[in-house]
C-alpha positions as CSV (number, residue, x, y, z in Angstrom):
1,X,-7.4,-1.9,20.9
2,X,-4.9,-2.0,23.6
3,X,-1.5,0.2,23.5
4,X,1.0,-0.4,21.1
5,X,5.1,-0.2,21.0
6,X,5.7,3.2,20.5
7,X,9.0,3.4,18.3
8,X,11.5,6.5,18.1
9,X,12.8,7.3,14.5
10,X,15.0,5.2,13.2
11,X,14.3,2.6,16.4
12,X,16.0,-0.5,16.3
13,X,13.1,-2.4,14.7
14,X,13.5,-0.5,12.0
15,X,17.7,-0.2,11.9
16,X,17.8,-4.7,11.9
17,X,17.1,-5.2,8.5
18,X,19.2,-4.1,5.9
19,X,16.9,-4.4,3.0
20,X,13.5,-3.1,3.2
21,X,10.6,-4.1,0.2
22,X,7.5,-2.4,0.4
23,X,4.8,-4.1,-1.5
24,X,2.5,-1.5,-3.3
25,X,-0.5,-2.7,-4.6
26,X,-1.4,0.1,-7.0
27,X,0.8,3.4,-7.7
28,X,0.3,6.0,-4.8
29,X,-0.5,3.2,-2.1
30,X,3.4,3.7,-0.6
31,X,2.9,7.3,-0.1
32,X,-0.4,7.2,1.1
33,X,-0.3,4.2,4.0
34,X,3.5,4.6,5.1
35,X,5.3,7.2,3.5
36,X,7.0,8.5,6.5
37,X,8.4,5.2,7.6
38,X,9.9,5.1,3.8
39,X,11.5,8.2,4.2
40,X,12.8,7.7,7.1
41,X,14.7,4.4,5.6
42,X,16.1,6.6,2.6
43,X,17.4,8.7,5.1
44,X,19.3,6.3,6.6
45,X,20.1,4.3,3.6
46,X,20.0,2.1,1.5
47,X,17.2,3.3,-0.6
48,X,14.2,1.0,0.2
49,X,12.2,-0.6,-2.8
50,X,8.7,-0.3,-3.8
51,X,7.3,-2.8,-6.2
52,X,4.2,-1.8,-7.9
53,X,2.1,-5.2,-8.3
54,X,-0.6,-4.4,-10.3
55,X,0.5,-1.8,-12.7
56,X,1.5,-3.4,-15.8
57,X,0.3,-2.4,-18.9
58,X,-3.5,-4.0,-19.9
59,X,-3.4,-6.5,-22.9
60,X,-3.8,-4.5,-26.0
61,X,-6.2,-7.4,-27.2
62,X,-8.2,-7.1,-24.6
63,X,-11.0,-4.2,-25.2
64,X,-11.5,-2.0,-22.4
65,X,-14.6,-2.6,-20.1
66,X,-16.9,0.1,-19.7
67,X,-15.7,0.2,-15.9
68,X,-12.5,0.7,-16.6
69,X,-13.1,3.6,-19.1
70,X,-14.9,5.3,-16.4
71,X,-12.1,5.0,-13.9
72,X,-10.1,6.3,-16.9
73,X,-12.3,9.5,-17.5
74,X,-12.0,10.3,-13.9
75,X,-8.8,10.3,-13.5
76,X,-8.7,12.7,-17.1
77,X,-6.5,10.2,-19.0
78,X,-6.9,8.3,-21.6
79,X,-6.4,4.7,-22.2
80,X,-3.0,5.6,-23.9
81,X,-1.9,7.6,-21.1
82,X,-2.6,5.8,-17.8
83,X,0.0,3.8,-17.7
84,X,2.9,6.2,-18.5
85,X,1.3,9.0,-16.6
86,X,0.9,6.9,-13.3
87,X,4.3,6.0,-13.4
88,X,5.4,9.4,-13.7
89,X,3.7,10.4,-10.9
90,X,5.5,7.8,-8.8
91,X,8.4,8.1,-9.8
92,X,7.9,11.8,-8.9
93,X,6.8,10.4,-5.6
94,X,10.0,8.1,-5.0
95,X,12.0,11.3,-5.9
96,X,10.6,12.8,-2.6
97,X,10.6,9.8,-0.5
98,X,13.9,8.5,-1.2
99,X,12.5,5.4,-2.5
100,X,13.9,3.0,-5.3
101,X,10.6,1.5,-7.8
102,X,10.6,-2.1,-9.1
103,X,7.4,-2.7,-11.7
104,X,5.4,-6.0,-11.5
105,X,4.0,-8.1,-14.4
106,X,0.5,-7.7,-13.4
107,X,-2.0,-5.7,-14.2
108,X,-4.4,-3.4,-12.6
109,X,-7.9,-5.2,-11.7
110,X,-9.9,-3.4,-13.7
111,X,-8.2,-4.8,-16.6
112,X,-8.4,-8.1,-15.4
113,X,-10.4,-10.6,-17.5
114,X,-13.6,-8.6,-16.8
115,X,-14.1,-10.2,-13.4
116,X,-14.0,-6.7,-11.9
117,X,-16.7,-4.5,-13.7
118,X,-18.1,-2.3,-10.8
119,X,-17.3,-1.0,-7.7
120,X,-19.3,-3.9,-6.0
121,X,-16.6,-6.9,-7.8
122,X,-13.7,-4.3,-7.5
123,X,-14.4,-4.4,-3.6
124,X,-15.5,-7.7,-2.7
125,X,-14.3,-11.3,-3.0
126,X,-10.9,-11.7,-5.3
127,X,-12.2,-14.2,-7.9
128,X,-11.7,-17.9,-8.1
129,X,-9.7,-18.1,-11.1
130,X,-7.1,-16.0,-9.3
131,X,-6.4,-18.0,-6.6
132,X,-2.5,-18.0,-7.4
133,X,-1.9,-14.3,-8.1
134,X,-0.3,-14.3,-4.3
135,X,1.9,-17.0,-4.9
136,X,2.8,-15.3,-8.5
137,X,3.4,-12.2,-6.6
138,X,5.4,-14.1,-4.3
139,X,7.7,-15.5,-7.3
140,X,8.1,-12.1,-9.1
141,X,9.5,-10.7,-6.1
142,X,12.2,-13.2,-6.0
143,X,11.3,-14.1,-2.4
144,X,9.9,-18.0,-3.1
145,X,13.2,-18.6,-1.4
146,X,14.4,-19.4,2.4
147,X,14.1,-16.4,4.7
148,X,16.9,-13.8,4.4
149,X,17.0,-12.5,8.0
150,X,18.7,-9.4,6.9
151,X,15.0,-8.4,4.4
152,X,12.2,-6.9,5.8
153,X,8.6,-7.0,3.8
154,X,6.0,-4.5,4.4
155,X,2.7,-5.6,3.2
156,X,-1.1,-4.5,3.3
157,X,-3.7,-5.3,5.7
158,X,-5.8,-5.1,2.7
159,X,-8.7,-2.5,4.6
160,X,-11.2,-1.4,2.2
161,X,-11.2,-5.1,0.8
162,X,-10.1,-3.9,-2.9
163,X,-8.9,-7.2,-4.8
164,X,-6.0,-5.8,-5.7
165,X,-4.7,-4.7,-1.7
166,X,-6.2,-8.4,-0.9
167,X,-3.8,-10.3,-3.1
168,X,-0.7,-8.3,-1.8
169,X,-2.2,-9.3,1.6
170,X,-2.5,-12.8,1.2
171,X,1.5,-12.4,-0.3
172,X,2.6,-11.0,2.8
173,X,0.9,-13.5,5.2
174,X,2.3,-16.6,2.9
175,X,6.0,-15.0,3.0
176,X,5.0,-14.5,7.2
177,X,4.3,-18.2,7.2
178,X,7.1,-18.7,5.7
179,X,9.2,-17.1,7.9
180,X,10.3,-13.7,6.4
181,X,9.8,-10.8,8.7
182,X,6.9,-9.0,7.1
183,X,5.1,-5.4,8.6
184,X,1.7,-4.9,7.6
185,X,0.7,-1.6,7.1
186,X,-2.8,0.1,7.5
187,X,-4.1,1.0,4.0
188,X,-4.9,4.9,3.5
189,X,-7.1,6.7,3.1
190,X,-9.0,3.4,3.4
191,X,-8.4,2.8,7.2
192,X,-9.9,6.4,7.8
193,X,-13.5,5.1,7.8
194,X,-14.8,4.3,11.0
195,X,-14.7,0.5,11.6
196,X,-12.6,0.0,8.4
197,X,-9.8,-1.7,10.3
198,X,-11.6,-3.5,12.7
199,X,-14.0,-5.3,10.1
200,X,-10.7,-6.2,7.8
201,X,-8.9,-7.9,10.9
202,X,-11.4,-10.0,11.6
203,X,-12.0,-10.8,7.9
204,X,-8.2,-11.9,8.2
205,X,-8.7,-15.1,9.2
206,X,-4.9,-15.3,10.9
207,X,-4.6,-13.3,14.2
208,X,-2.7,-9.9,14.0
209,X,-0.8,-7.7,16.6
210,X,0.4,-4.6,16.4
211,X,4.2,-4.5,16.3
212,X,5.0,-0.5,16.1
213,X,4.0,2.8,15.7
214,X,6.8,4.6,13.7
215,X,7.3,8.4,14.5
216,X,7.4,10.2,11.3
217,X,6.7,13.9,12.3
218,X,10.5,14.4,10.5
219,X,9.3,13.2,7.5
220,X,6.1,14.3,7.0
221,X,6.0,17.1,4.9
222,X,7.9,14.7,2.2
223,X,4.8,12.2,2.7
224,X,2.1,15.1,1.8
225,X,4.3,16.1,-1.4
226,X,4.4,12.5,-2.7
227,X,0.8,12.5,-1.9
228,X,0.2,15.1,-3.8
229,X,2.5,14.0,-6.3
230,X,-0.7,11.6,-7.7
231,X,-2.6,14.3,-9.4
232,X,-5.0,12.6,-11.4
233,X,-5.7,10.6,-8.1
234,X,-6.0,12.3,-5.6
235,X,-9.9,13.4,-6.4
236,X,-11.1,9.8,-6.3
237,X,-8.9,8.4,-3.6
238,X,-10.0,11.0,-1.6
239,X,-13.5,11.2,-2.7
240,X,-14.1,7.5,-1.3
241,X,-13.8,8.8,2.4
242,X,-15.6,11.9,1.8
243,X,-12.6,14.2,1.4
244,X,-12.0,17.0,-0.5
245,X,-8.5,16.9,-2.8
246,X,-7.2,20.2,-2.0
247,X,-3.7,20.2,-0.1
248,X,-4.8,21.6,2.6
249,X,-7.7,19.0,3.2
250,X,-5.6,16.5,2.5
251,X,-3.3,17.7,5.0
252,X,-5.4,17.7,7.9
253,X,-7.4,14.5,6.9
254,X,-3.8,12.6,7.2
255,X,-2.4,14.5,10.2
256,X,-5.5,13.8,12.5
257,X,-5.2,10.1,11.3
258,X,-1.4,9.9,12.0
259,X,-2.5,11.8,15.2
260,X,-4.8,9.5,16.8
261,X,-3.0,6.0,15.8
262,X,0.3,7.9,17.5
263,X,-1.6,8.8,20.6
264,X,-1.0,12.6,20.2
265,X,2.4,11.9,17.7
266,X,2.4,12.0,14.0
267,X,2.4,8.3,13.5
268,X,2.4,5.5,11.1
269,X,1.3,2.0,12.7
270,X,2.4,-1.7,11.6
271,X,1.3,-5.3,12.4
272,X,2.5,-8.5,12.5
273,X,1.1,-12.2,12.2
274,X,0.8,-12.9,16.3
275,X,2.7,-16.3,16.9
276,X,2.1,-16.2,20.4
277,X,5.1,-14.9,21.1
């Protein structure tokens, strides 16, 4: 890849906009891909927004797959609890970051219909009977609007193709089409694995640069507490690159991330759809 703007904190990027809306797909995905960068914002003020899109409540008519009560026993909640806890655990999170939470009307794949009932469907092609969740996602956000120059979006890449971080994607490059400024962030601890990144830019479709890397040594002990905040995820996210949960692995796993996309800084990197500009 060649070398990227490297940003100061609070660089003028950053400073333009005057509202900044993070789109999370699930509930830790903030804290985990570009924590720093939102703490940085709080600090300066006003409190950026996180909307969680996919973590309404599953339809109570709808029985559970046996998927989903899997993902449930791992994460040692209940069906009962998941919800409630989750949110708990960010709002614990947006305590430490500074951030302000908005809650989407959708919910989590897994309780989607049944088309996700293994890792396999969870992690391949979103299916064909969702092919307007973006634009939905688009609407519940209040931005099928004009462009407001003074909003900033930050959206996934989508790396690790999960459905979920797909559709909140394929929101962020419609609003970019349309003409709102949008940052796409790398997806963590997804982006980790080797080649991750690479394979999901090409999957893309619509060419990407890189726009920043945003120096967040100042806030990166806040980033590894609303990490950490996520207790009953922290095993499985983690798990899926091979890591151990404990702090201290966590830790190190991040920093030497952070490290090699700053170039030797503490760094989180962000993208933009390449107009030829």
């Amino acid at each position: 890849m060649t070398d990227h703007l490297f940003v100061p904190v609070l660089p003028e990027g950053l400073r333009g906009p005057t509202s900044h809306r993070f789109l999370s797909p699930h509930y830790d995905d903030i804290a985990l891909s570009c924590g720093g960068t939102a703490a940085l914002l709080a600090e300066a003020g006003p409190a950026p927004e996180v909307a969680i899109v996919f973590g309404a409540e599953p339809d109570p008519a709808s029985p559970l797959s046996a998927f989903a009560q899997g993902m449930h026993a791992g994460w040692g909640l209940s069906a009962g609890e998941v919800i409630a806890a989750r949110r708990q655990e960010e709002t614990a999170a947006a305590g430490l970051l500074g951030t302000s939470l908005t809650f989407l009307p959708f919910a989590d794949a897994i309780y989607r219909d049944r088309f996700y009932t293994d890792a396999s469907s969870l992690f391949g092609h979103p299916a064909a009977a969702e092919a307007t969740l973006p634009a939905g996602v688009v609407v519940a956000m209040g931005l099928d609007t004009p462009p407001d120059p003074r909003v900033r979006v930050y959206a996934p890449l989508g790396v690790g193709h999960h459905v979920d971080h797909r559709h909140a994607a394929a929101a962020g490059l419609a609003l970019a089409r349309s003409g709102w400024s949008v940052w796409f962030y790398e997806d963590l601890p997804y982006a980790i694995v080797a080649g991750s990144l690479e394979t999901r830019l090409a999957a893309i479709g619509t060419p990407l640069r890189p726009i920043a890397r945003v120096a967040v040594a100042a806030t990166w002990s806040a980033k590894l507490a609303a990490i950490n905040a996520y207790r009953s995820q922290l095993e499985s996210v983690f798990g899926m690159v091979g890591s151990g949960s404990a702090p201290g692995q966590i830790a190190a796993l991040m920093r030497a991330y952070a490290t090699r996309v700053g170039a030797g800084t503490i760094a989180e990197r962000f993208w933009v759809v390449d107009d030829g500009a």
